[in-house]
N, CA, C and O atoms as a MOPAC input file, in Angstrom:
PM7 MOZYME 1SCF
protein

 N     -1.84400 1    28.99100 1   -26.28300 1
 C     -2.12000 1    27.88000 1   -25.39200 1
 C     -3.56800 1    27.92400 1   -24.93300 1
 O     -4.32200 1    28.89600 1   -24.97500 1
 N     -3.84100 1    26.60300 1   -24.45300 1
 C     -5.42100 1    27.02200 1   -24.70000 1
 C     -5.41400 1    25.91400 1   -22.51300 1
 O     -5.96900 1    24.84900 1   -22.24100 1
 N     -4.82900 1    26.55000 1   -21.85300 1
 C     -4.96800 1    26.25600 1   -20.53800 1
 C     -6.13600 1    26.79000 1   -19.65900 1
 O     -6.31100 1    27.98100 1   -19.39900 1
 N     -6.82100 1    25.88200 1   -19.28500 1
 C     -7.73900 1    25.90900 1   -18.73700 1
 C     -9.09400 1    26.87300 1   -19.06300 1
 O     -9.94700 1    27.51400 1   -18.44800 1
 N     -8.71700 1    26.54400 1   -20.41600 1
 C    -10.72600 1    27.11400 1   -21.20600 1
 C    -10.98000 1    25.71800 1   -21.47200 1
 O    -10.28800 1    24.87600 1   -22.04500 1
 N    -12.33300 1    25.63800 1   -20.83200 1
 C    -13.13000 1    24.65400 1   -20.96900 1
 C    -14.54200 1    25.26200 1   -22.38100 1
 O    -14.79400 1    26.28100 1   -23.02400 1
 N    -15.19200 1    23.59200 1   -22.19000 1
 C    -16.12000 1    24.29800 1   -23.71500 1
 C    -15.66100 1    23.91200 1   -25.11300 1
 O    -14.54800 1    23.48700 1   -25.42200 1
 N    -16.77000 1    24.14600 1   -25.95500 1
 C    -16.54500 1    23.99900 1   -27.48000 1
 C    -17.28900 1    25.60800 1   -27.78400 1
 O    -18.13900 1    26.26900 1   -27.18800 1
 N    -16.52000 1    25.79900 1   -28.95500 1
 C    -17.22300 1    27.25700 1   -29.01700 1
 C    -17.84300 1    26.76000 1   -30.77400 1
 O    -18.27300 1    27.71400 1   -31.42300 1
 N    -17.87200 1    25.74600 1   -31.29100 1
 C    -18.70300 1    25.39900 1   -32.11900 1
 C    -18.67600 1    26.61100 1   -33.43400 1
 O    -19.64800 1    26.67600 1   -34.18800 1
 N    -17.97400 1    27.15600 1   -33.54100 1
 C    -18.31100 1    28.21700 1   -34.72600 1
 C    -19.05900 1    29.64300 1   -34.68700 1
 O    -19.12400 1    30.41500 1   -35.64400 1
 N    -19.50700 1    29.81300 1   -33.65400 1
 C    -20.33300 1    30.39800 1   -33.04800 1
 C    -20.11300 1    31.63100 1   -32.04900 1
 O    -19.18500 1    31.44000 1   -31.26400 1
 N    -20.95600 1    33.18600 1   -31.88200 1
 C    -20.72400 1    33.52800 1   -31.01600 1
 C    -21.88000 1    33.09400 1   -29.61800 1
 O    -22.77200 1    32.29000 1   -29.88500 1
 N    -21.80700 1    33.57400 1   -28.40800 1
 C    -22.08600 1    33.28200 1   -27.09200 1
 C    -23.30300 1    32.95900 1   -27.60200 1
 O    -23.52300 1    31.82900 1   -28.03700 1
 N    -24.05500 1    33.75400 1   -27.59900 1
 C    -25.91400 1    33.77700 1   -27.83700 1
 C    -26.10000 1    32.65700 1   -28.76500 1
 O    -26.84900 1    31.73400 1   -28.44300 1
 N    -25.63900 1    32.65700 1   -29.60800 1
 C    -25.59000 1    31.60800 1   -30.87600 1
 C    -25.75100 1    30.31100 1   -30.20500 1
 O    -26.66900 1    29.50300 1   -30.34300 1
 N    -24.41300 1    30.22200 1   -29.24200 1
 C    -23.65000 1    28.77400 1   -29.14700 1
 C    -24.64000 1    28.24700 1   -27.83700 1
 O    -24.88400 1    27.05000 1   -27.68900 1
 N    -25.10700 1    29.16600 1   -27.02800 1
 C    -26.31400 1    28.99100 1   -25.89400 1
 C    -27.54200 1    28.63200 1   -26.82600 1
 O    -27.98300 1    27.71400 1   -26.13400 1
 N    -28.43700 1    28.70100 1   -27.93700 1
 C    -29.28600 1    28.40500 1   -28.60500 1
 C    -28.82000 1    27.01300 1   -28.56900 1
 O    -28.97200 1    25.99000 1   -27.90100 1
 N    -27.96900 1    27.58700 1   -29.93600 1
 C    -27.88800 1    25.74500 1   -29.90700 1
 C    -27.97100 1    24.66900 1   -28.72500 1
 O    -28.83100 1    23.85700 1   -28.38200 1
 N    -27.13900 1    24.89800 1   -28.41500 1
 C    -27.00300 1    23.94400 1   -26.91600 1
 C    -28.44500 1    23.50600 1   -26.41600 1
 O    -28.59100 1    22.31300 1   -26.15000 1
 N    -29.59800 1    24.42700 1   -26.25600 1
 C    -30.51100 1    24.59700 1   -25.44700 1
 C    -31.64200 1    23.52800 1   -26.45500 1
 O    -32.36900 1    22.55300 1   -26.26300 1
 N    -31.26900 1    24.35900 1   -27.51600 1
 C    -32.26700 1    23.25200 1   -28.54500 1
 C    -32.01800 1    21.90900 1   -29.14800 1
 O    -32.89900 1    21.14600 1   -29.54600 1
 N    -30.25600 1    21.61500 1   -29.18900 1
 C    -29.98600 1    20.20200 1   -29.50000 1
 C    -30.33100 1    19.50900 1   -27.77800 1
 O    -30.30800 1    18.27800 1   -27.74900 1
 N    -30.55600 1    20.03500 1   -26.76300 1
 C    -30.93200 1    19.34200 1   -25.66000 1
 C    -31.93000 1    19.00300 1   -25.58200 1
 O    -32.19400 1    17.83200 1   -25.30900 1
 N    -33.19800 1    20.29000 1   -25.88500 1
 C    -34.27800 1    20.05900 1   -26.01300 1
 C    -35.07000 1    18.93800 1   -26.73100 1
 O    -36.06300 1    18.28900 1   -26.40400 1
 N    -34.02400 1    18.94400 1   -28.16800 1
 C    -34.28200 1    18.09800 1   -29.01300 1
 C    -34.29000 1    16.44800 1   -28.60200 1
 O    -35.14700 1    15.57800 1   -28.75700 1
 N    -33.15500 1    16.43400 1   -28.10300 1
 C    -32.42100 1    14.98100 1   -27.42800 1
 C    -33.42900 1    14.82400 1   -26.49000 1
 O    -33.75300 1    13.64300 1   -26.61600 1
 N    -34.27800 1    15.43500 1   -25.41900 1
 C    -34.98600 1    14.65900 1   -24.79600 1
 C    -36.13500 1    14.98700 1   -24.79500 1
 O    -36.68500 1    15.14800 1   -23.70500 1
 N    -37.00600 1    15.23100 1   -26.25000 1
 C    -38.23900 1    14.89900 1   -26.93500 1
 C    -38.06200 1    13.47800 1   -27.22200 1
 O    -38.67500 1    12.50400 1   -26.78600 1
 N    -37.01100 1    13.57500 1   -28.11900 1
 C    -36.69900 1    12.43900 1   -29.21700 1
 C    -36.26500 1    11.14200 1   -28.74000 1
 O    -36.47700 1    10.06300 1   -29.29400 1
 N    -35.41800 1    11.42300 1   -27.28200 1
 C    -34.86500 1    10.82100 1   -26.71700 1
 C    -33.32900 1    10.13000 1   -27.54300 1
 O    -32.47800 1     9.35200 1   -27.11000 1
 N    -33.46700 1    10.78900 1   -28.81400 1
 C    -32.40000 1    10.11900 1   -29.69700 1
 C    -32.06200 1    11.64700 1   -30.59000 1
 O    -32.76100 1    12.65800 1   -30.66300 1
 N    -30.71900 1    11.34900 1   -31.20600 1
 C    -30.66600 1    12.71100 1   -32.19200 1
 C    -29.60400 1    12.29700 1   -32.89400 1
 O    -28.76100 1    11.62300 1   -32.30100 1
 N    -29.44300 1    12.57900 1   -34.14100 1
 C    -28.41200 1    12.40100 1   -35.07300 1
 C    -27.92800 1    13.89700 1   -35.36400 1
 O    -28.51700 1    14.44000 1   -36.29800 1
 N    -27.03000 1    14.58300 1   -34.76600 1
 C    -25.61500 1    15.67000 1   -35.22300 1
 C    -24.11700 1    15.01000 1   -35.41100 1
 O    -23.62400 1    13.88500 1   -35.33600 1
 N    -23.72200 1    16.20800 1   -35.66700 1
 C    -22.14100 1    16.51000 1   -35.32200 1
 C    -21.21400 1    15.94000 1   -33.83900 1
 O    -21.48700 1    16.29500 1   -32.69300 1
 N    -20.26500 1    15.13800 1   -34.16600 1
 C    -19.53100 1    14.51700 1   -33.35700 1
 C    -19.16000 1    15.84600 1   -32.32900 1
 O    -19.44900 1    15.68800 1   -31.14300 1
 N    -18.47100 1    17.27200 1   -32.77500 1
 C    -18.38000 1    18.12900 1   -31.64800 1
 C    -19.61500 1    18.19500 1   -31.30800 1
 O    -19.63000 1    17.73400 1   -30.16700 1
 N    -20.81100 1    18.52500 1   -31.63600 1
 C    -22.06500 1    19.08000 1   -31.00700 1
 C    -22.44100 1    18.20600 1   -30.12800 1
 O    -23.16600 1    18.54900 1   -29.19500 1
 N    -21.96800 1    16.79500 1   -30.29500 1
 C    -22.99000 1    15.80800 1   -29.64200 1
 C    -21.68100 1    15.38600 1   -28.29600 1
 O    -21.86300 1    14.65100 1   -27.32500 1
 N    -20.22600 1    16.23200 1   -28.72200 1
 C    -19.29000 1    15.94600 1   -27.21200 1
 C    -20.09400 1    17.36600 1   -26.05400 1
 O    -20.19800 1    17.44000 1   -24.83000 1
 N    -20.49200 1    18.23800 1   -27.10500 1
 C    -20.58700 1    19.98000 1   -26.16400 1
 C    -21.91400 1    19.74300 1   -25.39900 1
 O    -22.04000 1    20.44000 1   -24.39200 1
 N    -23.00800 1    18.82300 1   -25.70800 1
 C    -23.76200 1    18.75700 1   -24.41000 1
 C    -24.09000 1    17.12700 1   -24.14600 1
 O    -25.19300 1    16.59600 1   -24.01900 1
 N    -23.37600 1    16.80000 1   -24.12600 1
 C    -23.78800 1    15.41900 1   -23.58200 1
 C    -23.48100 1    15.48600 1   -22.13100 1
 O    -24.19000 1    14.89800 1   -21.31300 1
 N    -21.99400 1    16.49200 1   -21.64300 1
 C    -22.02600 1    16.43000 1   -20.59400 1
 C    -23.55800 1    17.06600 1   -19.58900 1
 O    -24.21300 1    16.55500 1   -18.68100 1
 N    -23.63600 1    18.25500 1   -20.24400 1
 C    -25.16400 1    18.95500 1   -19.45200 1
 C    -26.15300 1    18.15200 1   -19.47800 1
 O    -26.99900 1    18.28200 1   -18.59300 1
 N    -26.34400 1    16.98000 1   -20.61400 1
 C    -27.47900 1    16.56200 1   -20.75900 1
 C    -27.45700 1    15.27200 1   -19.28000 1
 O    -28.22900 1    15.02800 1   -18.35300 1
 N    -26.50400 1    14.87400 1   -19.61300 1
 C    -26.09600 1    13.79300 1   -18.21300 1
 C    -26.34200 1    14.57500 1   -17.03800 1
 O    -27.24900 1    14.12200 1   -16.33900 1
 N    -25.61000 1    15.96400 1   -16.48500 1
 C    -26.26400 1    16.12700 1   -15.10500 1
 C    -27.77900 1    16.60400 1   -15.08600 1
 O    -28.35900 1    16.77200 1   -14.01300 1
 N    -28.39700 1    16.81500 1   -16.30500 1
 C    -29.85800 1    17.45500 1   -15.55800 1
 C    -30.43300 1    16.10300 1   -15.59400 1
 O    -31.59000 1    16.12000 1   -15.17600 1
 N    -30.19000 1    15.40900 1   -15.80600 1
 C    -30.80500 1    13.84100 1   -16.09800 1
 C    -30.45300 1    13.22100 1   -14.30400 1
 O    -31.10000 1    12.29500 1   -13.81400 1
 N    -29.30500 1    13.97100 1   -13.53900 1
 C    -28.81400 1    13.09600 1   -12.75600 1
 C    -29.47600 1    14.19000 1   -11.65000 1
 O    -29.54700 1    13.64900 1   -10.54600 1
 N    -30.02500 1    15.70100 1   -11.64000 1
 C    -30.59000 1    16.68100 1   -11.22500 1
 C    -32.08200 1    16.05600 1   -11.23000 1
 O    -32.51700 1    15.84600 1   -10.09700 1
 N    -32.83500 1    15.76300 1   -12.16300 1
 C    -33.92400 1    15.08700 1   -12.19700 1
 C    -33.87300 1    13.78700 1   -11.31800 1
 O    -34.76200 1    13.87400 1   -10.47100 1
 N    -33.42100 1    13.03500 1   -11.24000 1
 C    -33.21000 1    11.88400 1   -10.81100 1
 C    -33.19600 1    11.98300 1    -9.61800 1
 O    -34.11400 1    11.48100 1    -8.96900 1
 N    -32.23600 1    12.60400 1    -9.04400 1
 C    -31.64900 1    12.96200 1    -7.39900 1
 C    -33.06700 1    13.83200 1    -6.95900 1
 O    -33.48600 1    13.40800 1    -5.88200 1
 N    -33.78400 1    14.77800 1    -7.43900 1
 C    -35.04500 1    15.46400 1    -6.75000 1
 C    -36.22900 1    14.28800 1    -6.32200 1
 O    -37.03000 1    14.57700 1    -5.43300 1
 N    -36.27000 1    13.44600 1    -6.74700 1
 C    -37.10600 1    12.40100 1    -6.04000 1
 C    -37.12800 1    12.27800 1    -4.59300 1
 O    -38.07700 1    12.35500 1    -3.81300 1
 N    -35.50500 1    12.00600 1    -4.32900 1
 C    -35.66200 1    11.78500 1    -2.92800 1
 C    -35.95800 1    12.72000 1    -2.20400 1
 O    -36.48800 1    12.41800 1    -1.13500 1
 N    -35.68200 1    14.51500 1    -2.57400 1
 C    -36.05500 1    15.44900 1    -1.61400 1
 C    -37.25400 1    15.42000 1    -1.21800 1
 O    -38.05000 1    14.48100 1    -1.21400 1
 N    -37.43900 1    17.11100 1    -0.68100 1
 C    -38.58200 1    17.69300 1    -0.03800 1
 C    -39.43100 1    18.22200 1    -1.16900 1
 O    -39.18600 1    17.79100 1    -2.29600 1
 N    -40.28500 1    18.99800 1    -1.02800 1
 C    -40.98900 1    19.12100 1    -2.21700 1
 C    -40.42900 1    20.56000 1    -2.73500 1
 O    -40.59000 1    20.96100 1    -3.88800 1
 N    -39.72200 1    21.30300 1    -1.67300 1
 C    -39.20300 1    22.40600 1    -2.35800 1
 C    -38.16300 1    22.67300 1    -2.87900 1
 O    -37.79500 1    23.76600 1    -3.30900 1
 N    -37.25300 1    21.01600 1    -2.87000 1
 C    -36.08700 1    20.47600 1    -3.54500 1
 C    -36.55900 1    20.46200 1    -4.88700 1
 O    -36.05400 1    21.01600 1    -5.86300 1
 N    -37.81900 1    19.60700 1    -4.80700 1
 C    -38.37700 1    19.28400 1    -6.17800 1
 C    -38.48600 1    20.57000 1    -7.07000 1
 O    -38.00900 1    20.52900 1    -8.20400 1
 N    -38.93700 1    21.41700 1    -6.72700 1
 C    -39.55200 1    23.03300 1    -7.02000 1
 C    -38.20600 1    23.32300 1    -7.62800 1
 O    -38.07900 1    23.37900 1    -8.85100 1
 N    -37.11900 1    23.52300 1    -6.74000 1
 C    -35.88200 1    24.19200 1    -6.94500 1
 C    -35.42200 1    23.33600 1    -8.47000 1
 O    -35.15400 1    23.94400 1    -9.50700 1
 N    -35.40800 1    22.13600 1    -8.36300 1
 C    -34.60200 1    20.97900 1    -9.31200 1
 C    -35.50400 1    21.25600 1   -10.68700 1
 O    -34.85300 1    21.28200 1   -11.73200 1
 N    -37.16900 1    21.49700 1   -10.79800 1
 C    -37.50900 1    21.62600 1   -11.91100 1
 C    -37.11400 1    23.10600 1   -12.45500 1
 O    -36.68600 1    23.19500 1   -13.60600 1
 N    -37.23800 1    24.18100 1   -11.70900 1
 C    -36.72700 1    25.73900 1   -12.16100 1
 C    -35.61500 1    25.48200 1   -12.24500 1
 O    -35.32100 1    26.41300 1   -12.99500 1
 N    -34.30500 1    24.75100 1   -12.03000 1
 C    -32.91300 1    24.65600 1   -12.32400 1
 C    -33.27200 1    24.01300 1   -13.70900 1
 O    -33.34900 1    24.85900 1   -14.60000 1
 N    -33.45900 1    23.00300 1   -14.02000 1
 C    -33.62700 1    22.33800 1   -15.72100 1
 C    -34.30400 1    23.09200 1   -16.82200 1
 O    -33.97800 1    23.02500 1   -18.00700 1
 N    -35.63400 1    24.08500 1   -16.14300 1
 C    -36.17700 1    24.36200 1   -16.63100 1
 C    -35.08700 1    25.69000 1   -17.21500 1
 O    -34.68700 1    25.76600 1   -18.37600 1
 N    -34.80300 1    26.50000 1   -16.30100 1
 C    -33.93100 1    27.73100 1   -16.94400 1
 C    -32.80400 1    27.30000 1   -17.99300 1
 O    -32.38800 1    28.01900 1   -18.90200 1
 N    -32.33200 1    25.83900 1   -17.67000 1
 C    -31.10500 1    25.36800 1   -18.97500 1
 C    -31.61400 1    24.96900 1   -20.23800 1
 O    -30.95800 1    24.86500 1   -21.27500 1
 N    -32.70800 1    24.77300 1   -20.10000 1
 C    -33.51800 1    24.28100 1   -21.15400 1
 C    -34.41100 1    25.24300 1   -21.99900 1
 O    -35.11400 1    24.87300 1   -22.94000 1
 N    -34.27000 1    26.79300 1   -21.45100 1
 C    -35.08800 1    27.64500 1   -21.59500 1
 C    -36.97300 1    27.26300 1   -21.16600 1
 O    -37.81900 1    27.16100 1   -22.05500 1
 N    -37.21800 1    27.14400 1   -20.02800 1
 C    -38.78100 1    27.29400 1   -20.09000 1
 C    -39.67000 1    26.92800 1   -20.80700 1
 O    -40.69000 1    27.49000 1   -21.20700 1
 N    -38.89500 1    25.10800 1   -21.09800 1
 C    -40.11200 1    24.63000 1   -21.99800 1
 C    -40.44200 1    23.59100 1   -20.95900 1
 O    -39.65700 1    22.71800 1   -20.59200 1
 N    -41.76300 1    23.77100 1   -20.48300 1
 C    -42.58300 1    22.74400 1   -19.46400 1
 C    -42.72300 1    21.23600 1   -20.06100 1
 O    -42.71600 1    20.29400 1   -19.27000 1
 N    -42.84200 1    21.02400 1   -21.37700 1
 C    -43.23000 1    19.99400 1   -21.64700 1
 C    -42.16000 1    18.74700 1   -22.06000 1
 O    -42.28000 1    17.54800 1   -22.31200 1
 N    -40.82600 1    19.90800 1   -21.96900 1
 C    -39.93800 1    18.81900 1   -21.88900 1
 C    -39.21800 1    19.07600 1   -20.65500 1
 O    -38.02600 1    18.84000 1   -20.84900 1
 N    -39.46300 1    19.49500 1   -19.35800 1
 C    -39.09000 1    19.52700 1   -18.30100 1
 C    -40.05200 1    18.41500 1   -17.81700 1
 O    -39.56600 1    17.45100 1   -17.22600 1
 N    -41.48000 1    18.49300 1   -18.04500 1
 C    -42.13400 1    17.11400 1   -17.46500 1
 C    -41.73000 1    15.94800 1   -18.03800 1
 O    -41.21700 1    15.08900 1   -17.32100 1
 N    -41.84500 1    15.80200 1   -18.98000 1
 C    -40.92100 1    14.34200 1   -20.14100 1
 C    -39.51000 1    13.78000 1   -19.14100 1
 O    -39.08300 1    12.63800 1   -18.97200 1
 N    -39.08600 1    14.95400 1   -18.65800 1
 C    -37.96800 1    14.83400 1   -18.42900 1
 C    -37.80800 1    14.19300 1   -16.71100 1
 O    -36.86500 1    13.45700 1   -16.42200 1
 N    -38.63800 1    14.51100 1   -15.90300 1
 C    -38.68800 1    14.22700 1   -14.50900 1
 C    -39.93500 1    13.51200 1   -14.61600 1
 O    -40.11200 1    13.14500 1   -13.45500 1
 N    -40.72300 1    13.16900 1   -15.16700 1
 C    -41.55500 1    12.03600 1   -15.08500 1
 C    -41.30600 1    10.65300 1   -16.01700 1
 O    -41.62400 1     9.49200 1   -15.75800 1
 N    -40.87000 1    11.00500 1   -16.76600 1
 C    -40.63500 1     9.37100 1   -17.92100 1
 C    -38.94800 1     9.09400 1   -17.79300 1
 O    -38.50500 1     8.16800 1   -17.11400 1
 N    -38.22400 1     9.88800 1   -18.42900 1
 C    -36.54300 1     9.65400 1   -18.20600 1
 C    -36.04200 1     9.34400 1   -16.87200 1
 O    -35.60100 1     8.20300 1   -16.73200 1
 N    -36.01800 1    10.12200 1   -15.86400 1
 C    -35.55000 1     9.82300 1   -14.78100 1
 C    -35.73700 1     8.99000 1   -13.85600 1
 O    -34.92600 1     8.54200 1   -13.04500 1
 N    -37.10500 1     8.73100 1   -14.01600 1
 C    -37.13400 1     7.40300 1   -13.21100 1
 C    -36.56400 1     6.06100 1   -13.47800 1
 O    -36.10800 1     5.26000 1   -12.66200 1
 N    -36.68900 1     5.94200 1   -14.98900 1
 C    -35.63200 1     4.70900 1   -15.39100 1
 C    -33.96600 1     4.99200 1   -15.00300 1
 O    -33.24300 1     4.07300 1   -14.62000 1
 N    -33.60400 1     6.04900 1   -15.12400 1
 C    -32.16700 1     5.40500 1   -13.91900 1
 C    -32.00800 1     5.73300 1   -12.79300 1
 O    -30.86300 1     6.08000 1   -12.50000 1
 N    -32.77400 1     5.75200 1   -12.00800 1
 C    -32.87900 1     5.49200 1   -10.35500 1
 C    -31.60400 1     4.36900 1    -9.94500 1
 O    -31.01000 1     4.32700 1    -8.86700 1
 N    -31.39400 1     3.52100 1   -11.09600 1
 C    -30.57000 1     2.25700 1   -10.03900 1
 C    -29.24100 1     2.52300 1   -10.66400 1
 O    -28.32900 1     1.85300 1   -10.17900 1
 N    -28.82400 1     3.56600 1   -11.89000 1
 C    -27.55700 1     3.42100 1   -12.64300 1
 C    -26.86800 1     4.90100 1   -11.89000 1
 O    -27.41600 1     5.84700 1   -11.32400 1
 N    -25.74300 1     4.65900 1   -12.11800 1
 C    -24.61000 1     5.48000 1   -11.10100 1
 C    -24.60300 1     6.95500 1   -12.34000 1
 O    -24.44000 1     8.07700 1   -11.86000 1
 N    -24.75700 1     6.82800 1   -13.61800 1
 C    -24.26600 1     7.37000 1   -14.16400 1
 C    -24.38500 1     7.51400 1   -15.87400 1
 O    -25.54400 1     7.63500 1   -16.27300 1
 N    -23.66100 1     7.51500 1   -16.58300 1
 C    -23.57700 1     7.04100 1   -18.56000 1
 C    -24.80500 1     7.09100 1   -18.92600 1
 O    -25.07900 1     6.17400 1   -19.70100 1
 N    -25.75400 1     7.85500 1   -18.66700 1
 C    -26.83400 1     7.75100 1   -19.43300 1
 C    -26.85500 1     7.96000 1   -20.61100 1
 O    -27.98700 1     7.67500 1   -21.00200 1
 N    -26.24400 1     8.30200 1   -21.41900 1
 C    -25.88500 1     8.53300 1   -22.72200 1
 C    -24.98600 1     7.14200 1   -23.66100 1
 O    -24.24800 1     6.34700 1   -23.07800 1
 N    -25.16500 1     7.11500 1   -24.65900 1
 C    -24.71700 1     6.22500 1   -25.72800 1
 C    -24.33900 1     7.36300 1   -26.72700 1
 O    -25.20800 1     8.21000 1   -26.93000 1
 N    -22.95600 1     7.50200 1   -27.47700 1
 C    -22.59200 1     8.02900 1   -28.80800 1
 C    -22.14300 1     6.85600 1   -29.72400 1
 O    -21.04500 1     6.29800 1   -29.73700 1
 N    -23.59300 1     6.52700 1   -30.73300 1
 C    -22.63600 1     5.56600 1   -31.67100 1
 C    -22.07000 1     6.69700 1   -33.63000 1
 O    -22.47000 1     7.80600 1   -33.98600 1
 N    -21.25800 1     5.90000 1   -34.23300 1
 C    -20.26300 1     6.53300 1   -34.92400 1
 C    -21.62300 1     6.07600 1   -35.99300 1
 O    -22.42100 1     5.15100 1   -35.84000 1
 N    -21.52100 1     7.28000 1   -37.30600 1
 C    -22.29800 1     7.03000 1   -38.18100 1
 C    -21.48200 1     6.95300 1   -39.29800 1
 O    -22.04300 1     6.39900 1   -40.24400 1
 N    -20.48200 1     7.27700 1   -39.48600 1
 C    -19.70200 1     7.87900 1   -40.55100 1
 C    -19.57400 1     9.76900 1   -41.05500 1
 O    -19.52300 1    10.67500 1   -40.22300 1
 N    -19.55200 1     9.93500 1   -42.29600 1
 C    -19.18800 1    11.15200 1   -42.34800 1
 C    -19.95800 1    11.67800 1   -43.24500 1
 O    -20.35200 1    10.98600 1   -44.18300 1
 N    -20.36700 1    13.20000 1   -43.10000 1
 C    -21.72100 1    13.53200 1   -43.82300 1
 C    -21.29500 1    13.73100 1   -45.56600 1
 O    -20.11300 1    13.91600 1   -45.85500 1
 N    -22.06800 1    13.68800 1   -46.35600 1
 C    -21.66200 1    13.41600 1   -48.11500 1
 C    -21.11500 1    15.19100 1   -48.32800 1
 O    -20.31400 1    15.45600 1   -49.22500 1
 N    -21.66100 1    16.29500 1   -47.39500 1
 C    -21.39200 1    17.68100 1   -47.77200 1
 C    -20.44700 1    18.09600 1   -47.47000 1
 O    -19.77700 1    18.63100 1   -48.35400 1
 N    -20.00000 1    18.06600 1   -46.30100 1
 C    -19.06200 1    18.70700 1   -46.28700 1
 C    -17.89800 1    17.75700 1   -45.09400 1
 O    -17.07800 1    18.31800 1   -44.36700 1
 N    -18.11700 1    16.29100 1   -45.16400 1
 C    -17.61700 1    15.24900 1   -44.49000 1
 C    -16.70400 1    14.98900 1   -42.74100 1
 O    -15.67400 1    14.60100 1   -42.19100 1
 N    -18.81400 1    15.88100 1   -42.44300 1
 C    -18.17400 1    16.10800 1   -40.85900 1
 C    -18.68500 1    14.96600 1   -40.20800 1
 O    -19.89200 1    14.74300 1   -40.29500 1
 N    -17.85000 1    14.10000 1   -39.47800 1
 C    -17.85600 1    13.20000 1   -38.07700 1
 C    -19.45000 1    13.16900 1   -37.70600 1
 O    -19.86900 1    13.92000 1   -36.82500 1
 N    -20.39400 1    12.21200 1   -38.45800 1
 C    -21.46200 1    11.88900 1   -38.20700 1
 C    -21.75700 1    11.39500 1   -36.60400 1
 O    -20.76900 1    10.78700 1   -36.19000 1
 N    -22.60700 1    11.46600 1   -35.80500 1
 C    -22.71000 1    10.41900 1   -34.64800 1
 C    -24.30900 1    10.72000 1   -34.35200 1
 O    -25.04500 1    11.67200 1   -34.61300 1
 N    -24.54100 1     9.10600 1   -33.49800 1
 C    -26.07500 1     9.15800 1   -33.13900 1
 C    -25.74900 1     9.31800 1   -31.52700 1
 O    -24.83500 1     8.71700 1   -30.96300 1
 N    -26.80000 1    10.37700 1   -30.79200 1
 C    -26.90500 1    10.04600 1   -29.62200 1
 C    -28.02200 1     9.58700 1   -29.16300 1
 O    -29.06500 1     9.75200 1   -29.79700 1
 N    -27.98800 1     8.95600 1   -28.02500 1
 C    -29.09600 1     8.24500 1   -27.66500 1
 C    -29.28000 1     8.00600 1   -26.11000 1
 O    -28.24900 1     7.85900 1   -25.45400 1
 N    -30.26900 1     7.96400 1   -25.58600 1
 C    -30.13500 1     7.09900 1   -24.30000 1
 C    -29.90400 1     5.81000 1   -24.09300 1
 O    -30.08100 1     5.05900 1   -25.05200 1
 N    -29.62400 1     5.45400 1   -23.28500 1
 C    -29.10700 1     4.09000 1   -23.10300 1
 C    -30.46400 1     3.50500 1   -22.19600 1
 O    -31.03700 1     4.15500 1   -21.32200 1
 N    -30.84800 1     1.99600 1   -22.67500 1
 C    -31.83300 1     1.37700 1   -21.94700 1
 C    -31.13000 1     0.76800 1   -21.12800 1
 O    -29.92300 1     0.54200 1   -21.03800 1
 N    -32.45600 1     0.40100 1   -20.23900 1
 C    -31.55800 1    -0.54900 1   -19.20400 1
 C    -32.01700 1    -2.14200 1   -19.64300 1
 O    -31.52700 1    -3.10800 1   -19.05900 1

């Protein structure tokens, strides 16, 4: 029975499955778009939505909210500055007015190799 484990464990052990994660995120908000795997693209869409909603919400603080909110993204993301700024200066300010769904998964079909559950993720414009 599989009661109350949360997570995708993707094929992967711990260290493995934390890479990935860190770099299909990373990836997703360079690109702002990414074409994987239907599991890969369910296992962080949720994280990718709250640091997006973590970014977003530090606006209104103090400045040592702000401080705290970029070292929180920054450690999930592993300590890459340049997509922690991307990320609280260009992304987040465009949904200031949306509650939420920042994300779009559309269906691509299925890959020719080994016919896994294609999908695009993307941000959603306003």
């Amino acid at each position: 029975m599989r009661h109350r484990v949360a997570g995708y464990k993707l094929g992967r052990q711990k260290d493995q499955r934390t890479a990935l994660r860190r770099n299909l995120m990373r990836q997703f908000f360079t690109h702002e778009k990414i074409q994987t795997t239907r599991a890969k693209a369910a296992a962080i869409r949720g994280e990718a939505e709250r640091l997006i909603t973590v970014a977003r919400n530090s606006a209104k603080g103090s400045e040592i909210q702000k401080v705290n909110a970029r070292r929180l993204v920054a450690a999930r993301l592993g300590n890459d500055p340049v997509v922690v700024k991307k990320l609280f200066d260009d992304i987040a300010p465009r949904f200031t007015n949306r509650p939420g769904g920042y994300t779009r998964v559309l269906k691509m079909g299925v890959r020719q190799g080994d016919a896994s559950d294609m999908v695009l993720m993307e941000l959603v414009e306003e």
